[in-house]
N, C-alpha and C positions, 0 to 999 in steps of 0.2 A: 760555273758551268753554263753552256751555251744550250741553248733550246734542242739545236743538232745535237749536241753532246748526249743529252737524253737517249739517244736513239745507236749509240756508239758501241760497240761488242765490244772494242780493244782491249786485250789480256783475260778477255772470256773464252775458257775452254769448255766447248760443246759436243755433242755425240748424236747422229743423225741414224735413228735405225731404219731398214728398206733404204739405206741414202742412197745405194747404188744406179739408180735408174727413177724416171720418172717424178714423182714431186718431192721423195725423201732427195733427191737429187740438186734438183732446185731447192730444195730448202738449204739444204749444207752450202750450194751457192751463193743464197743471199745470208747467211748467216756469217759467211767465209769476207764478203767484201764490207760487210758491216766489223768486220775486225777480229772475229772470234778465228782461236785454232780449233779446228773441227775434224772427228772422228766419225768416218762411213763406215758405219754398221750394218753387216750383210752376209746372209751365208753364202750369198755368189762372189765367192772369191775373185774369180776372172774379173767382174764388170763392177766389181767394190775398188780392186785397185787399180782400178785402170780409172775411175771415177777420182780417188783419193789423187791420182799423178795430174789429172786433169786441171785439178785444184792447184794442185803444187806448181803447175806450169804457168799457171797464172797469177803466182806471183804469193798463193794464200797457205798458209800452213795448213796440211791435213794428213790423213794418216787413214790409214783401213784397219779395221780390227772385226773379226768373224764374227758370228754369233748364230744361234738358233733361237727364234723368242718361243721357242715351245718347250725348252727344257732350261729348268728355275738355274743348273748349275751352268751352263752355257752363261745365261744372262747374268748371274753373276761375275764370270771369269772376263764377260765382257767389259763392266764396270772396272774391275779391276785393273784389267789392260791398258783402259781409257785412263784413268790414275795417274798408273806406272809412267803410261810415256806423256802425257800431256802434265801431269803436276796432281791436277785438281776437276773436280768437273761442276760448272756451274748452270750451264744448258743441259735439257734432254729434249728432244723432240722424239717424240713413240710415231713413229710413220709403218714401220713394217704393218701387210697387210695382204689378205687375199680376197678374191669374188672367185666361188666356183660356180658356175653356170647348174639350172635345174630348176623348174617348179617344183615348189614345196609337197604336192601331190606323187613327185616323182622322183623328189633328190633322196639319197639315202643317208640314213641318221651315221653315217659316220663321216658324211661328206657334210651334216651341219655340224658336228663334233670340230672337225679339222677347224672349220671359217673363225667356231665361239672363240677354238685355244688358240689360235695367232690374234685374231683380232681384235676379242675381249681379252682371255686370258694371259695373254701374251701384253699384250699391254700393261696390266695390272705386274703383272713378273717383273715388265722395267722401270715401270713406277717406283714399286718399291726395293729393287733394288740402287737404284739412282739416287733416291729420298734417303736408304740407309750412308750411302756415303753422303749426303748433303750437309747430315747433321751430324757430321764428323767433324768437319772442315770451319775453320775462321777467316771471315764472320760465315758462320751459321745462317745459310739462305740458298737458294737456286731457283729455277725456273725450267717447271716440266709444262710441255705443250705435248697435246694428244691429238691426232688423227683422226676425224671421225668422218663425217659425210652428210651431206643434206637429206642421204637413207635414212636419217636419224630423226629425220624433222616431217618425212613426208614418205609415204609406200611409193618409192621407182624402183625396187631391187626383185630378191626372193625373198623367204622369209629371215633365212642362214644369216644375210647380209646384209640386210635393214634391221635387225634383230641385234646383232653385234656392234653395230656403230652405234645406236640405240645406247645398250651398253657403256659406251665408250663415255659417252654425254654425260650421263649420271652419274659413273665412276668416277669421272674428272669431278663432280660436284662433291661427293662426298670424301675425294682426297684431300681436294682445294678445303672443305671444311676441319677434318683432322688436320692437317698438317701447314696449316695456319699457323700454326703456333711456334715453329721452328721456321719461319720468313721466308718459306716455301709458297710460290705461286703455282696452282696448278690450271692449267687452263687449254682450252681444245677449240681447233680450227674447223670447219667444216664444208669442204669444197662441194661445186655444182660436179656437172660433165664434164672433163675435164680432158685434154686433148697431153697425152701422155699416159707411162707407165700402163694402168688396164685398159684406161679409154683409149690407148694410142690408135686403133685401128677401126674408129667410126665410121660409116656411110656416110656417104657425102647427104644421105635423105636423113639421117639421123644428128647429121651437125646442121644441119639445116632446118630442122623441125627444134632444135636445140634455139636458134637464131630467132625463130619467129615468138618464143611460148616464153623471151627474156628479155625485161626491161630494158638493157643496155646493148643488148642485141649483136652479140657474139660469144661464141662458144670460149667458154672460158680454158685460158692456158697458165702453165704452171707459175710464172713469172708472175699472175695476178694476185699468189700468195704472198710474195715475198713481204709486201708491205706487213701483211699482218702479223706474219711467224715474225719480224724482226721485232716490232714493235713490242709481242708478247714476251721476246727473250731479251729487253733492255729492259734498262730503270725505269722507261716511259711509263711500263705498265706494273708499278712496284705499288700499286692500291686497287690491281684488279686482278682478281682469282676465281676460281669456280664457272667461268664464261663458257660459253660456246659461240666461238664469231662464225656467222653464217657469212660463204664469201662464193656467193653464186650471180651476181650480176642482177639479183632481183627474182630469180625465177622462182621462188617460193611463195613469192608473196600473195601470190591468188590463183585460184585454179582456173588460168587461163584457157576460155573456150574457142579461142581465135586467134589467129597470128596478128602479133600487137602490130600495129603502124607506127613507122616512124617520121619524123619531124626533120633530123639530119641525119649525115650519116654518124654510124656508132663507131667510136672513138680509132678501133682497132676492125680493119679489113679483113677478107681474107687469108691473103697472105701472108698477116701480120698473124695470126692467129695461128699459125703452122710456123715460122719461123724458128723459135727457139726448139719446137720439135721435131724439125728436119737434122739440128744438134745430134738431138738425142737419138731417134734414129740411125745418123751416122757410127756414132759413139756404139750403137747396140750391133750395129752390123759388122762395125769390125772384131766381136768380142764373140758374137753368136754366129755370124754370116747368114744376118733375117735381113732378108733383102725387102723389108717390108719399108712402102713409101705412101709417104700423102700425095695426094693429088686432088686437083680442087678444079 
């Protein structure tokens, strides 16, 4: 085996839930050209399989299958699905996920109800429904990667939404620690601002106040995951589990009171930072007819 090879999907069947739009999106993308057949998990029918063709047209096996993460028998039937037509499943990426808008002085307790059950409890639903068929399957092993956010490491949200991804972190710690034992890795990503899916419609003063308060000094786009969702769904990382990789360009690292200076320019422009989301925009408009666009 070659060093690349490490890093190779081929003949991995994986299941992307929220894959329909935005970063579950991209991730079933970067997961698809890394070699895995991949399943877009969504209860938006429309822009799941218009997502899953999009895949197929480029050449990559994938497939749409519904689901709701807020009801346990959904998420089961989903598993199952995933099974049926792919074989076996050895990826999960838990991406579904909602932000409702509200200070916590004024959101109402069943609008933090909704955020806890897609985004904690919902998660935990596909975990273990993912985990029950892993340790069915020969050899006995898989790799779940969870969605969480940099809300999890640092107060930018409300309480609903920094409180759940919070959540998200420790759950992943304590699955990764049970389910060690059956060659289950479980591990969680956790994105900056993110220019797609919820962030797709920033102020140009809000991706610019993003630009100045981060080391590397662009607003991060979906594409800047891929490396790490692949790496956590290969062999590469078959001795690391219970992680949270923080993947925000630096902006965590101190509580920035000034817009940092830079030295050159950072890596990725403008433009370059709206690019694969002018994609996704397209993609959204022909499904929704949201004539919403970036402009810079």
């Amino acid at each position: 085996m070659t060093d690349v090879d490490l890093f190779s999907l081929r003949g991995k069947k994986a299941l992307v839930t929220g894959g329909a739009m935005g970063i579950g999106r991209g991730c079933a993308w970067a997961l698809a050209r890394a070699g895995a057949e991949v399943a877009i998990v969504d209860r938006d029918e429309a822009i799941g399989r218009k997502t899953a063709t999009w895949l197929a047209e480029l050449g990559h096996q994938a497939i749409y299958v519904p689901c709701d993460v807020r009801n346990s028998a959904s998420v089961k039937n989903m598993v199952s699905e995933v099974v049926q037509r792919l074989g076996r499943l050895d990826i999960a990426l838990n991406n579904a996920g909602i932000y409702l808008e509200g200070s916590d002085e004024e959101q109402a307790e069943e609008v933090w109800e909704e955020v806890i059950d897609i985004n904690l409890t919902g998660t935990w639903r596909c975990a273990r429904a993912e985990m029950r068929q892993m340790i069915q399957q020969t050899p006995t092993e898989g790799k779940i990667i969870n969605v969480a956010s940099i809300a999890a490491t640092i107060a930018c949200s409300n309480g609903s939404y920094d409180a759940s991804k919070a959540g998200v972190v420790h759950l992943t710690k304590a699955l990764a620690a049970q389910w060690g034992r059956y060659n289950i890795n479980v591990n969680c990503i956790s994105p900056s601002y993110i220019l797609g899916g919820m962030g797709m419609k920033r102020s140009l003063q809000e991706r610019q106040c993003i630009r100045d308060l981060t080391p590397l000094g662009h607003v991060q786009r979906v594409e800047d995951l891929y490396g790490p969702v692949v790496f956590l769904a290969s062999k590469a990382s078959d001795y690391v589990t219970g992680q949270n990789v923080i993947v925000d360009g630096g902006h965590t690292l101190s509580a920035w009171l000034a817009p940092l200076e830079r030295s050159v320019p950072p890596r990725v422009d403008r433009e370059g930072e709206c690019a694969e989301l002018k994609k996704e925009l397209d993609a959204r408009a022909i499904a929704h007819d949201d004539d919403g666009i970036i402009r810079e």
